[in-house]
N, C-alpha and C positions, 0 to 999 in steps of 0.2 A: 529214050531216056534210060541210061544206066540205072541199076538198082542202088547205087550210092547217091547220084543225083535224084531221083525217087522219094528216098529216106530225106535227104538234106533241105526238100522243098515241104515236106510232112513236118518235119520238124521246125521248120520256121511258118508254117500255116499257111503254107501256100500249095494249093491244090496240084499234084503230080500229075501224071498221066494216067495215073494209077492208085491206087492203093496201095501202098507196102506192107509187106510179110512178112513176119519172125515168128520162124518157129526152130529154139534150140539157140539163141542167140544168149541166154541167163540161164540159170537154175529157175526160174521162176515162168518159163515160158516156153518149154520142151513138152516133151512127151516119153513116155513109157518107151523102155528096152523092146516091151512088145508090141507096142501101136508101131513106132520105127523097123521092127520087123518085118510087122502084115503090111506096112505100106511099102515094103521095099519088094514085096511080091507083088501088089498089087500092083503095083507101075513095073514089071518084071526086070526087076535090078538083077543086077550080077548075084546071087547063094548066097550070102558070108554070113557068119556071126556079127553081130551090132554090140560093138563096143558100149561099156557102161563106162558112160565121162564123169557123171554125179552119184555115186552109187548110196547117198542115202537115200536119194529118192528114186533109186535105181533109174535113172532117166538116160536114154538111150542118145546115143552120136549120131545127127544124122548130117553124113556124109555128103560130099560135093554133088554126087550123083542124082540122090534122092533132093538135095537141096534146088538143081534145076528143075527136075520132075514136077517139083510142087512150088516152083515158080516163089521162091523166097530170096528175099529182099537183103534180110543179113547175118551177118558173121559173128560170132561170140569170140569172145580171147576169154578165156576162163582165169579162175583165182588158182593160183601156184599148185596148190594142193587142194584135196578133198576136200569137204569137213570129215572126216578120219586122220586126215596128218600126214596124206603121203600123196607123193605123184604119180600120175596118168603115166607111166611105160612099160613096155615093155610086155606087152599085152597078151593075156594067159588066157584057156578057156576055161570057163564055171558054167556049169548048168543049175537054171532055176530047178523048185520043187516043181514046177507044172512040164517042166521037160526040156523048156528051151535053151539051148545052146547058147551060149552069149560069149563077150571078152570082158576080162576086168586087169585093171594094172598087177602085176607081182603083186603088189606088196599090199593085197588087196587078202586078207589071212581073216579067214574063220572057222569055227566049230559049230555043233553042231549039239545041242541041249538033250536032255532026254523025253521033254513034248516032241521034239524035230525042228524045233526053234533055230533058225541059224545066228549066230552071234558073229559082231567084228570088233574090231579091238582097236586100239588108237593109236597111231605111230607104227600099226603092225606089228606090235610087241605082243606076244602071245601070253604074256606074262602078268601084263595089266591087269585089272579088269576090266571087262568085256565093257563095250561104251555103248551101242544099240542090239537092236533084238529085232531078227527079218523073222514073222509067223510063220510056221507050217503053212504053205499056201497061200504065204502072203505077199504083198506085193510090192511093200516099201520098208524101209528099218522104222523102230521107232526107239524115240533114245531111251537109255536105260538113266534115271538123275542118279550121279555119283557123290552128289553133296553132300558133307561132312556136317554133322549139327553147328549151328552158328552162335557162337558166342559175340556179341554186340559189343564187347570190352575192347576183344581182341580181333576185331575185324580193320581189317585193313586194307583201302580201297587197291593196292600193288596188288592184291589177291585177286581181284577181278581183270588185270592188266597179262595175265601170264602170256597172253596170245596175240599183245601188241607190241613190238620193237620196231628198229629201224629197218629198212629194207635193205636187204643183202646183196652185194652184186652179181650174186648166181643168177638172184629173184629177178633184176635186172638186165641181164641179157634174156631170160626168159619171156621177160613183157617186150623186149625188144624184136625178139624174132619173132615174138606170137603173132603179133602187128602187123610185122612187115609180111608174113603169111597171108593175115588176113587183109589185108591190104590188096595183095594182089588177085583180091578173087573177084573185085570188083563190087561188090557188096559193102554195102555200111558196116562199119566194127563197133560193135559195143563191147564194153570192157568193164570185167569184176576187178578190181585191183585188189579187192577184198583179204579176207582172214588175215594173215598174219601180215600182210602187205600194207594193205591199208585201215581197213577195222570198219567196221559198222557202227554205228554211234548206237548197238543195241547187243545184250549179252544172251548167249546162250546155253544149253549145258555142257558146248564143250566134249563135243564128241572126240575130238581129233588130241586133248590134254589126258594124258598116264593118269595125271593125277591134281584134278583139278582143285584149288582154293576159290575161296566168297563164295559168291552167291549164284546158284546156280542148277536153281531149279524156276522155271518160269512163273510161276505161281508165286513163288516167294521174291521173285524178282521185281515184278508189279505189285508188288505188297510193299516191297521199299521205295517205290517213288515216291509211297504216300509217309510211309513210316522211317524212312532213310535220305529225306532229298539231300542230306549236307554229303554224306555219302554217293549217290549216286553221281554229282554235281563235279565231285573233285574225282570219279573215276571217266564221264564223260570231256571232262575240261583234258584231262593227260591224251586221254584217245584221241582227240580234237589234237594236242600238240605234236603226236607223233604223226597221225595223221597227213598233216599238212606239209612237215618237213617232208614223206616217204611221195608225196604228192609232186613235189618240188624235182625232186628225182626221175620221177615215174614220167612227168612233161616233158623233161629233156629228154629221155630215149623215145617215148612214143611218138611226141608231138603231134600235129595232125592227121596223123592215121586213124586215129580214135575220133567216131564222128556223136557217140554217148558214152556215161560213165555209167554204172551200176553204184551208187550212193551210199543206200541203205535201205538192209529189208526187212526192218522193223516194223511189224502188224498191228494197227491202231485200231479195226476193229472186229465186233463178232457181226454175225448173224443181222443183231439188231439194234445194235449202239458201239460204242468206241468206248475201248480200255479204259479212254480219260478224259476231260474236259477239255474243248479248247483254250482256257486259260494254262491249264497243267500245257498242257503240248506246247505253249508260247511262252512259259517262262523256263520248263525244266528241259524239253527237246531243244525247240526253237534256235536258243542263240548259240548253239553246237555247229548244228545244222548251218546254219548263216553264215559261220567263218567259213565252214569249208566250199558250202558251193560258191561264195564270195570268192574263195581263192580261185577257183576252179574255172568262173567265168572273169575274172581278170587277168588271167596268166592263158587260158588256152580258149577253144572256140567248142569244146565239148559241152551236149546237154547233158543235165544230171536226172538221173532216176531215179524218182522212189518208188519203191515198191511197199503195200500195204493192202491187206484181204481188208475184206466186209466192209461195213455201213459207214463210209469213213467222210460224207458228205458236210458235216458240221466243221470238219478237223480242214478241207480245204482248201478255204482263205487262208489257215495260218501255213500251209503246206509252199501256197504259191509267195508267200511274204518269206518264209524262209529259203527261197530261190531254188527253188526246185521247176524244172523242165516239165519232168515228165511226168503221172501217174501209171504205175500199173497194178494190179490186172486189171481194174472197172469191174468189182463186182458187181453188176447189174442186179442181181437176184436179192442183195442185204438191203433193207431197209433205207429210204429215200433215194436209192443212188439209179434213177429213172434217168435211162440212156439222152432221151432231149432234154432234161429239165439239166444234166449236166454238161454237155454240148450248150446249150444256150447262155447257160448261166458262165459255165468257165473255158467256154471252147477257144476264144481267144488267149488266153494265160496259160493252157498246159495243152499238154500233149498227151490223148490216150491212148496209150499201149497194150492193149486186148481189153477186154469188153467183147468180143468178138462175134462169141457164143456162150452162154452156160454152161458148165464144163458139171453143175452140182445134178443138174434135171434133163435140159432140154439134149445135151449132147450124149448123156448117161441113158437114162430113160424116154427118150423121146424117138418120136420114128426120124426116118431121114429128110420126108417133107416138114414138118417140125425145124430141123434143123437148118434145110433149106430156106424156112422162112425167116426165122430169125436171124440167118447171118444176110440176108437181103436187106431184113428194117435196121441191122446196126450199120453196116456198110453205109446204107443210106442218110441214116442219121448222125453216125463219125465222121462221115468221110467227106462232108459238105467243108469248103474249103480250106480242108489241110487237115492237119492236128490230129493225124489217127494211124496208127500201125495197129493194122489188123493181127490180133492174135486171140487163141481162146482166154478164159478166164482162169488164170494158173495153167499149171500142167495136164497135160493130155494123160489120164488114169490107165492100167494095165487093162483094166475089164471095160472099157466101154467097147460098143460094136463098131467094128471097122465097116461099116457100113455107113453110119453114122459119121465117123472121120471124113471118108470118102467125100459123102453129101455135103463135109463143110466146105472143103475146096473147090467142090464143082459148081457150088453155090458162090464161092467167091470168085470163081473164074466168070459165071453165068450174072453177074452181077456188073463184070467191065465187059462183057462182049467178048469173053474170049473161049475157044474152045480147046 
């Protein structure tokens, strides 16, 4: 069985030969510039520096090479640009503060604070202000909010819209040949069509805008669901209209190469509850959501993704009514989201997309037999017929032990009988 036949039997819940694997297929399911490193020694790849594809969460490329090594399933086509504002080329060396060597695009420009803070800027304009902040020794950017105090007179939902328009036909032969790329490598494609492309039906601060308008600090942002729905309602209804037209587009070049879509990765919950009520998520989410994967499964044969951290067990009946495919990551560790009790309850209806391992404790802190057992009981309990792409829970972190990594795939190899 191909790895695209693999993926396309997982996804309609029908038991593969196998389990299938993504890892590096989204921004939401990679691993660290440095775990893609030590794993390319560890399976003794070719030297290189390891390109950074998503450099806010500096998350490392990992390459056709390393991607047989660790026996993965599929292919990403990434979102045009960053979230910075610029594209993957033409690829420069930068070295972390811990030492390593890496690639990042040109037009990938920063300085450098007087903590030793490194700073990057949006559109690569030097001139801006700075839009995140990578710590002395740190390991990922965190954004800097550049929001302007909000006067509620003059707020205007076009202000939350700067980063959705139609798709361009540069953008367009881009998703064209990314496809066709990924197409041929025999692996499943999933596909961001995302930021300026397609949009998220969820706002950010807008790392990648000079000079961003509305609302655009997340705290205040979740404060206007409650205290702004007419507002929020008529900035999701335009994104939902652009949206859909750039989609129209985007089917006709790709068309079936694309075997998922990446949706929207708007995080419903924490730790130990969810942002909002499943009423709020069905009146004010919901019918956004609806049109578009409505479109999406009437016009093509793509599953749609959501992705959403923590405790998001209350929110997934309205999740699988607003037609959604997939969930990822399964945070297992947040409150009620008990690997069988979600396999039983909704293993028919959706598709889990990591859950894999614990990515907060067991894969961080835990030994490698720890890690060998838990990705054995999830394998076992995902993978009972269909409905599960193995992958960890979010991103694979700079500092966990490559030891620990290791034990996850030798665990998921020793789990099908393979060595």
């Amino acid at each position: 069985m191909t790895s695209k036949e693999r993926v396309l039997r997982a996804l309609n819940h029908k038991e593969p030969d196998r389990i299938p694997m993504d890892f590096g297929g989204t921004a939401v399911t990679g691993m660290h510039v440095a775990i893609v490193s030590a794993l390319r020694d560890r399976y003794s790849l070719e030297k290189r520096p390891v390109k950074v594809h998503e450099p806010y969460q500096m998350l490392g490329l990992i390459e056709d090479d390393l991607q047989r090594a660790l026996g993965l399933d599929v292919e990403g086509v990434y979102a045009v640009e960053t979230m910075f504002g610029f594209r993957n080329e033409n690829w420069t060396p930068w070295r972390l503060d811990s030492g390593l060597e890496v690639l990042v695009s040109e037009h990938f420009k920063t300085t450098k604070d007087a903590n030793g803070d490194t700073l990057v800027y949006p559109k690569s304009d030097l001139s801006a202000p700075p839009s995140a902040r990578l710590p002395k020794d740190g390991f990922f950017f965190d954004t800097i909010v550049r929001q302007e105090p909000i006067d509620d007179a003059k707020l205007d939902p076009a202000d939350n819209l700067e980063e959705f328009g139609p798709i361009s036909d540069r953008d367009l032969d881009y998703f064209d040949e990314a496809t066709k790329a990924a197409a041929q490598t025999g692996r499943a494609v999933i596909a961001t069509f995302g930021g300026l492309a397609f949009g998220d039906i969820a706002l950010v601060p807008a790392p990648f805008l000079k000079y961003p308008k509305g609302i655009r600090d997340i705290e205040e942002w979740y404060i206007s669901t409650l205290t702004r729905p007419s507002y929020v309602h008529a900035i999701f209804e335009k994104q939902t209209e652009i949206a859909l037209a750039n989609l129209e587009k985007i089917a006709a070049r790709v068309g079936d190469r694309v075997q998922a879509v990446f949706v929207c990765g708007t995080d419903f919950g924490t730790q130990q509850s969810t942002f909002c009520s499943a009423d709020t998520f069905r009146s004010l989410y919901a019918p956004y959501y609806k049109r578009v994967n409505a479109w999406i499964h009437k016009h093509t044969a793509w599953k749609t993704f959501k992705h959403s951290c923590g405790a998001v067990k209350t929110l997934i009946p309205a999740i699988i009514e607003a037609g959604f495919d997939i969930l990822n990551p399964v945070q297992c560790s947040a409150a009620g989201m008990d690997p069988a009790a979600l396999k039983a309850e909704y293993g028919s209806d959706l598709v889990f997309w990591g859950g894999g391992v614990d990515t907060q404790k067991t894969l961080m802190f835990g030994t490698p037999a720890a890690v060998r057992g838990e990705v054995l009981s999830r394998c076992e309990i995902f993978g009972r017929g269909g409905g599960f792409i193995f992958n960890a829970v979010h991103n694979i972190q700079a500092n966990v032990p490559i030891a620990n990594v290791t034990a996850m795939f030798d665990a998921f190899r020793e789990f099908h009988g393979m060595r």
